[in-house]
C-alpha positions as CSV (number, residue, x, y, z in Angstrom):
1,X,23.8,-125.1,58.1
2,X,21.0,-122.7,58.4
3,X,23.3,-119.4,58.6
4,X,24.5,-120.8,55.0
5,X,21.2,-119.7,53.5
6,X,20.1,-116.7,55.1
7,X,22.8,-113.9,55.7
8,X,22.9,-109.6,56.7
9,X,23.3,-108.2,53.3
10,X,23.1,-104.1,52.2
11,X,21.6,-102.7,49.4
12,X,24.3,-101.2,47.3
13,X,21.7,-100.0,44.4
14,X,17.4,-100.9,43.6
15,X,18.3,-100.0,39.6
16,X,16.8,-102.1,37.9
17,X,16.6,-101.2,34.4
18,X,15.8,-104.6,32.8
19,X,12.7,-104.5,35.2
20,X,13.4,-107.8,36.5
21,X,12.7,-107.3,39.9
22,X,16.6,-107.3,40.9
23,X,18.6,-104.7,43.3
24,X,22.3,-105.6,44.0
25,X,23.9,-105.8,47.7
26,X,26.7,-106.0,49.1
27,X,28.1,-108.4,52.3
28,X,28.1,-106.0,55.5
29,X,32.3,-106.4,55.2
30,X,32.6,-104.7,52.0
31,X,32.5,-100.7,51.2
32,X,30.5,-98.9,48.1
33,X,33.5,-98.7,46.4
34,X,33.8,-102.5,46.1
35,X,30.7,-102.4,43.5
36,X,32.1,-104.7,41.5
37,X,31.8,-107.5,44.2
38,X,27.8,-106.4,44.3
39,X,25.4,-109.5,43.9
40,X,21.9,-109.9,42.5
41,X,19.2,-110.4,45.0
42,X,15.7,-111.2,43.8
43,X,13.1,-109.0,46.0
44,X,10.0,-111.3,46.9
45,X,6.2,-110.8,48.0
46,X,3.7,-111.7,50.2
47,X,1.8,-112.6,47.6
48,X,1.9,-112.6,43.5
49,X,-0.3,-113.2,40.6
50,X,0.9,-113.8,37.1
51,X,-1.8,-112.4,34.3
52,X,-3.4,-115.3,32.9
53,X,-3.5,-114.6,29.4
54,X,-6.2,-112.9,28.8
55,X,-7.7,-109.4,28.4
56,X,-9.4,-109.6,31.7
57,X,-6.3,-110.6,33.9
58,X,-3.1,-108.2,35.2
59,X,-0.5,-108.9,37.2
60,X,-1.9,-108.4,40.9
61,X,0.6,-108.1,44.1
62,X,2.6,-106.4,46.4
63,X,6.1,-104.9,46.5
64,X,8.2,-103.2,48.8
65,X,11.7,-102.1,47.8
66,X,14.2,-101.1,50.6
67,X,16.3,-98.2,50.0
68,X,20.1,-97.8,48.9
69,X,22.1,-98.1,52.7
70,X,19.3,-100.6,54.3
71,X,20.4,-103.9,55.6
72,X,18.3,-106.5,54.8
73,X,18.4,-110.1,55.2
74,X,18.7,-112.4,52.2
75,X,17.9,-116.1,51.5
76,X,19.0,-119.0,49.5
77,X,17.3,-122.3,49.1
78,X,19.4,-125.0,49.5
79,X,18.3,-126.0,46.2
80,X,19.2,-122.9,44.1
81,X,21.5,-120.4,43.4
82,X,19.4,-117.1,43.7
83,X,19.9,-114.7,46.7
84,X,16.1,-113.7,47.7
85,X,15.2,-110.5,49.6
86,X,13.2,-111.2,52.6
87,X,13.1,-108.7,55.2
88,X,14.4,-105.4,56.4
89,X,16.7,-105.1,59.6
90,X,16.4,-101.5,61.7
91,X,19.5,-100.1,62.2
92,X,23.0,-101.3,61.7
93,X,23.1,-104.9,62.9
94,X,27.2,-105.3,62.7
95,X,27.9,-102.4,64.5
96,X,28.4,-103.4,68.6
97,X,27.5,-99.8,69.6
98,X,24.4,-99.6,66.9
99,X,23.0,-103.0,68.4
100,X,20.0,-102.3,70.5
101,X,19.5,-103.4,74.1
102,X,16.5,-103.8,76.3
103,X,15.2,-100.1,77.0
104,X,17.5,-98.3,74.6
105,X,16.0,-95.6,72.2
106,X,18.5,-95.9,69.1
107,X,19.6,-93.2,67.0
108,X,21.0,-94.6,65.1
109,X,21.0,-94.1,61.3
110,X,18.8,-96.6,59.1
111,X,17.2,-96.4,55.8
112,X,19.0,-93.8,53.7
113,X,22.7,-93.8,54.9
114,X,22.5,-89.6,54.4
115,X,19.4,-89.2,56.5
116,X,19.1,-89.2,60.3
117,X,17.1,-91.5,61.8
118,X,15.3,-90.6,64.7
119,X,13.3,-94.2,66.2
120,X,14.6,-97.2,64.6
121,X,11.4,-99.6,64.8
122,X,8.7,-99.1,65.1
123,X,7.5,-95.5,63.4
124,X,7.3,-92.7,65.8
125,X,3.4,-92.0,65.2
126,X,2.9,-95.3,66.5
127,X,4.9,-95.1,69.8
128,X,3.0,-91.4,70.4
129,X,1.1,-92.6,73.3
130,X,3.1,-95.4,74.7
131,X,6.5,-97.1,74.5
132,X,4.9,-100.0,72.7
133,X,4.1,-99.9,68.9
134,X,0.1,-100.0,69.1
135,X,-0.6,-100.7,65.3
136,X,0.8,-101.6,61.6
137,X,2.3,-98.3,59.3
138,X,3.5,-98.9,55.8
139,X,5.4,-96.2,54.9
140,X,7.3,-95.3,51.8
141,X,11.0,-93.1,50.8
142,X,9.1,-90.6,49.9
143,X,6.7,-90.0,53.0
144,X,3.3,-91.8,51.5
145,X,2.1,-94.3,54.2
146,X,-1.1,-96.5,55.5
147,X,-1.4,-96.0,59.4
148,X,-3.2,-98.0,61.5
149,X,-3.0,-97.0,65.1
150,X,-4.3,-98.4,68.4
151,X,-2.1,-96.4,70.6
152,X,-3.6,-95.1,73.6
153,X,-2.5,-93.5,77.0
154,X,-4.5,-92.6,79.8
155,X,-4.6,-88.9,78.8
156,X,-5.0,-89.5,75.3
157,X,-6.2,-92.0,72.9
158,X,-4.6,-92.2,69.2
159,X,-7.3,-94.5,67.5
160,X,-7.1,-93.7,64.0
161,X,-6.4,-95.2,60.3
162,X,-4.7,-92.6,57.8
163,X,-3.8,-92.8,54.2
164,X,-1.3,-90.1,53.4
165,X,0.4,-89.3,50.2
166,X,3.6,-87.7,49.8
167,X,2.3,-84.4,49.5
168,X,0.0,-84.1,52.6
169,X,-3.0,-85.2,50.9
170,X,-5.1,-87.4,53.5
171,X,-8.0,-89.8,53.9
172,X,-8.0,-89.8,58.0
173,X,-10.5,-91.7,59.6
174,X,-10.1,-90.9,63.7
175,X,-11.8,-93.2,66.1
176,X,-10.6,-90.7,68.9
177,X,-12.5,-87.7,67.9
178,X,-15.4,-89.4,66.0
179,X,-14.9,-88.1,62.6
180,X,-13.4,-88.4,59.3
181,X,-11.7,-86.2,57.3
182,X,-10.7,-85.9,52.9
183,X,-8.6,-83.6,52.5
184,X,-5.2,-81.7,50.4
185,X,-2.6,-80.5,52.0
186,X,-4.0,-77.1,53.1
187,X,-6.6,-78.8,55.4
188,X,-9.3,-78.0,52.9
189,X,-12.1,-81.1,52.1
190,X,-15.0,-82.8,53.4
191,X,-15.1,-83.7,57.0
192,X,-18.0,-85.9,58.2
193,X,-18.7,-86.7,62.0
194,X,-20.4,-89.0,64.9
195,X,-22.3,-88.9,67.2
196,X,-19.5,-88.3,69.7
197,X,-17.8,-86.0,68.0
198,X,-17.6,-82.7,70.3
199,X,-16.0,-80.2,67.5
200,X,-17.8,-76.7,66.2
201,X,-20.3,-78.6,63.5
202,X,-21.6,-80.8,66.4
203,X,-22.5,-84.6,66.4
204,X,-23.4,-86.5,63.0
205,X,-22.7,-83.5,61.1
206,X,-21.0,-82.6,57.5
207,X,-18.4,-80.1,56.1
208,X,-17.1,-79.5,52.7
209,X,-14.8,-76.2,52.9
210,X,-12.2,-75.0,50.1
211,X,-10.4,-72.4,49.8
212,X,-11.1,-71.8,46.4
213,X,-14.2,-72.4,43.8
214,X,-16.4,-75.1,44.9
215,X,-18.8,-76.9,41.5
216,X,-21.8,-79.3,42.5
217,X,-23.2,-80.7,39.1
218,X,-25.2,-82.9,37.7
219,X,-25.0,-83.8,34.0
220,X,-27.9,-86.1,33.6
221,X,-30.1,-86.4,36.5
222,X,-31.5,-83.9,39.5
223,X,-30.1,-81.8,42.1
224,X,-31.8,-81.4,45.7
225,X,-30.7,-79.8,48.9
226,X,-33.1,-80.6,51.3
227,X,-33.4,-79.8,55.2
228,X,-35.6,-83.0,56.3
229,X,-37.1,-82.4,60.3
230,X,-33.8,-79.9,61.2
231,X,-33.4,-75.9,61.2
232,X,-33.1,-74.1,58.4
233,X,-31.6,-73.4,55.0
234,X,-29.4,-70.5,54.3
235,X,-27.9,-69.1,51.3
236,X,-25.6,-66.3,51.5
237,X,-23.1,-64.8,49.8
238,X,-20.8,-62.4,52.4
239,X,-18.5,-61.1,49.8
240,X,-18.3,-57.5,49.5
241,X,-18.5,-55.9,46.4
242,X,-14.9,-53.9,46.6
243,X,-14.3,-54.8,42.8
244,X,-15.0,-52.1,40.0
245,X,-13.7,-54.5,37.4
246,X,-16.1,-57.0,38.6
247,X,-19.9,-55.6,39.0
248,X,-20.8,-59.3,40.2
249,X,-18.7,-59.8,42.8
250,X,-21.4,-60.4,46.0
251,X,-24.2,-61.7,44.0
252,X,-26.6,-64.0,44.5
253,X,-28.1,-65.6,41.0
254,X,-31.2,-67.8,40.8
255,X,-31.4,-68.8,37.1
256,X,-33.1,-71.3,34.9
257,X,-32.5,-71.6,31.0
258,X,-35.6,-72.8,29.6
259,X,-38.6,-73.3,32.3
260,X,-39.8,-71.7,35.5
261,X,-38.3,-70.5,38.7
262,X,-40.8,-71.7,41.5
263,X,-40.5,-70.4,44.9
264,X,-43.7,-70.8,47.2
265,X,-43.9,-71.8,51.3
266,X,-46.5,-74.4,51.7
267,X,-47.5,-73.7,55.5
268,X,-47.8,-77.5,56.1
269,X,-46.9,-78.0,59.7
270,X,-48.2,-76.1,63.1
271,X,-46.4,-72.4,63.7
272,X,-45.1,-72.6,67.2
273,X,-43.7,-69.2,68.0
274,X,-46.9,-67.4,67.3
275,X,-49.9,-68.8,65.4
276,X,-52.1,-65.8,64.8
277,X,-48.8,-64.3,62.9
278,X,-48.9,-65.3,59.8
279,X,-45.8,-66.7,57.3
280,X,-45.2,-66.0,53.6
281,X,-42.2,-65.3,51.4
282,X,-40.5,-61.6,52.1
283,X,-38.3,-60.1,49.3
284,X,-36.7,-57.1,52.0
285,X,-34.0,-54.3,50.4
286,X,-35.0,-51.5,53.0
287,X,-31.5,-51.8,54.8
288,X,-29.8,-51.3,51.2
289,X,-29.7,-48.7,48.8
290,X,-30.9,-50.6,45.9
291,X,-34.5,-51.4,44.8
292,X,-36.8,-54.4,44.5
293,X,-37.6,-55.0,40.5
294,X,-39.8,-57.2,38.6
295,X,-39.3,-57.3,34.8
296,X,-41.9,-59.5,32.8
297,X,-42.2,-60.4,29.4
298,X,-44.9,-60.6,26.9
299,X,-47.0,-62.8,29.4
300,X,-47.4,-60.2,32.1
301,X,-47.6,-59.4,35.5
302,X,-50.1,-61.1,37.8
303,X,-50.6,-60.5,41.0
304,X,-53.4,-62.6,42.9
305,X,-54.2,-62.4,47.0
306,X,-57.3,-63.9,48.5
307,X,-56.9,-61.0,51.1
308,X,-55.6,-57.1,51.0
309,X,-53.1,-55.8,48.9
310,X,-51.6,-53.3,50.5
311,X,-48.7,-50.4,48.8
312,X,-47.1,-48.0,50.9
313,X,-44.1,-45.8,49.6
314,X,-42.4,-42.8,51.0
315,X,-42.3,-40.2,47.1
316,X,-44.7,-41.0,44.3
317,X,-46.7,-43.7,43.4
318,X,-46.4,-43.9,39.4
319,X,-48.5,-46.2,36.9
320,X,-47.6,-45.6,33.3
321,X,-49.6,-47.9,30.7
322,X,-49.2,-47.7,27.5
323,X,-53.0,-49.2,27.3
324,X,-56.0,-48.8,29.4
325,X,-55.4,-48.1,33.3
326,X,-58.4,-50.4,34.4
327,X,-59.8,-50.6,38.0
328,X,-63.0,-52.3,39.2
329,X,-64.1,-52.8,42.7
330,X,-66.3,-55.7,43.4
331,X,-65.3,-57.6,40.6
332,X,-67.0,-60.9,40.3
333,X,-64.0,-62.4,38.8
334,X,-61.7,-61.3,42.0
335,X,-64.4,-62.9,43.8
336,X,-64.4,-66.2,42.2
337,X,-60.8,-66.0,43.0
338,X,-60.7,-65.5,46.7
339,X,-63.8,-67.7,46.8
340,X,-61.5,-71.4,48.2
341,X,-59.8,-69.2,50.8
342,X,-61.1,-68.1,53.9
343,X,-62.3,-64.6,53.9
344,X,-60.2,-61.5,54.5
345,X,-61.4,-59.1,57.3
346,X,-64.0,-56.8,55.5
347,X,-63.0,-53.2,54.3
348,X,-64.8,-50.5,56.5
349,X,-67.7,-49.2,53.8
350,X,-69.6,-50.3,51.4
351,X,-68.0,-53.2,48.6
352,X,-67.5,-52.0,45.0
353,X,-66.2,-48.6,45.7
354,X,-63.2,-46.6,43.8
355,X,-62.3,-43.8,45.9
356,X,-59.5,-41.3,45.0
357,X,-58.3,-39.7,48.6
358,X,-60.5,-41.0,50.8
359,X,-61.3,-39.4,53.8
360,X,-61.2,-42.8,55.9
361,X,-57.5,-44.0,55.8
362,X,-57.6,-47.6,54.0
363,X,-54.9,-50.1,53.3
364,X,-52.2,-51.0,56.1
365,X,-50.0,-48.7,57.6
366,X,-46.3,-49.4,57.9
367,X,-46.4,-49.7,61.4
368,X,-48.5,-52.1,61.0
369,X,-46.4,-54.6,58.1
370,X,-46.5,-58.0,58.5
371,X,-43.1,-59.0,60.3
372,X,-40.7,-62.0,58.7
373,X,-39.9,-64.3,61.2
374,X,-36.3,-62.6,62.6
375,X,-38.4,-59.7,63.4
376,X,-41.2,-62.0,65.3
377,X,-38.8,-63.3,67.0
378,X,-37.0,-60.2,68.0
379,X,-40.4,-58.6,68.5
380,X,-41.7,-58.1,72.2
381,X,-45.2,-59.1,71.9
């Protein structure tokens, strides 16, 4: 009685242009050109919720449509008249030499009747590692699918959960290799790993590489990179400058629109290479032909140290002022200045001075410049 109501159909066509969640099959014993003879079947889901009738409520469920040339099994309660989709079969279940037997590996064709089928059930990605499935896939026509995969051998293990869409694009999330990965098709996105991940970034670590331009923006609010108890922060632009149509091409720009650029070091923790060396902010173009320039506006240039200040230059050493050119040693104001910091080591001769070509050398010789800290490092002493 049972084989009545449930019966090996194939799916002749999913049209369905009255969107009324019909496809029409056909009994295993008839060919495509018997479409006439093809029957509704209904196509059910797990689960299905009707909207309610108001503006906050949709229709919530889940589909899955088999493709034209899949056998399927179909249903009919013994009190209705409706055939009702409810499963898919692998393969070609009324074909003696497509039937599978313990051990085989068919190769049969399934799915698509024009496309070769390579593993019948379950997906290949999930018999990797082993000859049993290890996980769930769902897996559409067109090549979008939701892995879940537990596979494992005992050279390899296969943990992973991937969302794929048809195009390659992936949300990967790999237990294996202790990272997880957002990205298109070309490989480019964010990657974020472990602590057991072994890769170039090392443990609990963060890429976001693109091929292309790459915008960080905030409309409303702030915008902080911050290094808190690591190494360091770089910024660096490696591109070279090959373009005459573009003079920017290489640059770095530090810009803002309507206040103040601040950039200070605040010396708040203990200097372990070297304490007696001291650590500041170095602006260095020696290795370059270009030049170091300041432009200010009508608020002027100040310059304030609570120790030397020291100019050395290899041609001419030019002040043009369209005012007075003003110098006063032993200025009380300098002094009220430098008065909060500790004291500078003492100029040989007496304070208040102005000397033009002094016998004594003064100021700091470039031999002796204070070094930045790859130089320190590099340094011997």
């Amino acid at each position: 009685m049972l084989g009545d109501f449930i019966k090996i159909a194939k799916v002749a066509s999913i049209k369905d242009p009255s969107k009324s969640s019909v496809m029409s099959c056909l009994w295993p014993e008839e060919n495509e050109e018997d479409g006439d003879k093809a029957f509704p079947v209904l196509y059910t889901s797990p689960f299905y919720s009707p909207p309610a009738g108001n503006e906050n409520s949709e229709f919530a469920g889940m589909y899955a449509v088999p493709t034209e040339g899949s056998f399927v099994l179909v249903a009919r309660a013994w009190n209705g008249r409706d055939w009702f989709y409810i499963s898919s079969i692998n393969g070609d279940p009324t074909s003696e030499t497509g039937k599978a037997q313990p051990g085989d590996i068919p190769d049969r064709i399934t799915g698509v009747n024009h496309q070769a089928y390579e593993n019948a059930s379950p997906a290949n990605e999930l018999t990797e590692l082993s000859d049993r499935p290890w996980g769930v896939m769902l897996k559409s026509p067109g090549g979008s699918q939701l892995q879940m995969n537990d596979g494992a051998s005992k050279e390899d293990l296969g943990w992973r959960t991937l969302l794929q869409s048809m195009t390659k694009k992936i949300l990967l999330m790999a237990d294996n290799s202790d990272f997880q990965a957002f990205s298109n098709q070309h490989g480019e996105g964010l990657k974020i790993a472990g602590d057991k991940y072994e890769g170039l970034n090392g443990p609990e670590s963060g890429a976001l590489c693109v091929k292309g331009n790459l915008f960080l923006e905030s409309r409303e609010g702030s915008l902080g990179v911050k290094v808190e108890g690591g190494d360091s922060l770089d910024i660096t632009n490696k591109t070279p400058n090959y373009n005459k149509l573009n003079p920017n091409e290489g640059q770095v720009t530090i810009a803002s629109y309507s206040n103040s650029v601040n950039i200070s070091t605040k010396g708040v923790s203990e200097v372990i290479q070297n304490p007696l060396l001291p650590k500041g902010i170095f602006i260095d173009a020696s290795n370059f032909m270009g030049v170091v320039q300041i432009r200010a506006g009508s608020g002027g240039l100040q310059v304030f140290s609570a120790g030397n200040i020291d100019f050395n230059c290899g041609g001419n050493f030019n002040i043009n002022a369209k005012g007075h050119v003003n110098i006063s040693a032993g200025s009380p104001l300098a002094q009220s200045w430098a008065a909060s910091y500790p004291p500078p080591t003492p100029p040989p001769g007496d304070l208040g001075l102005v000397e033009l070509n002094p016998v004594i050398p003064v100021g700091l010789p470039p031999e002796l410049k204070t070094l930045n800290n790859e130089e320190q490092w590099a340094s011997p002493v």
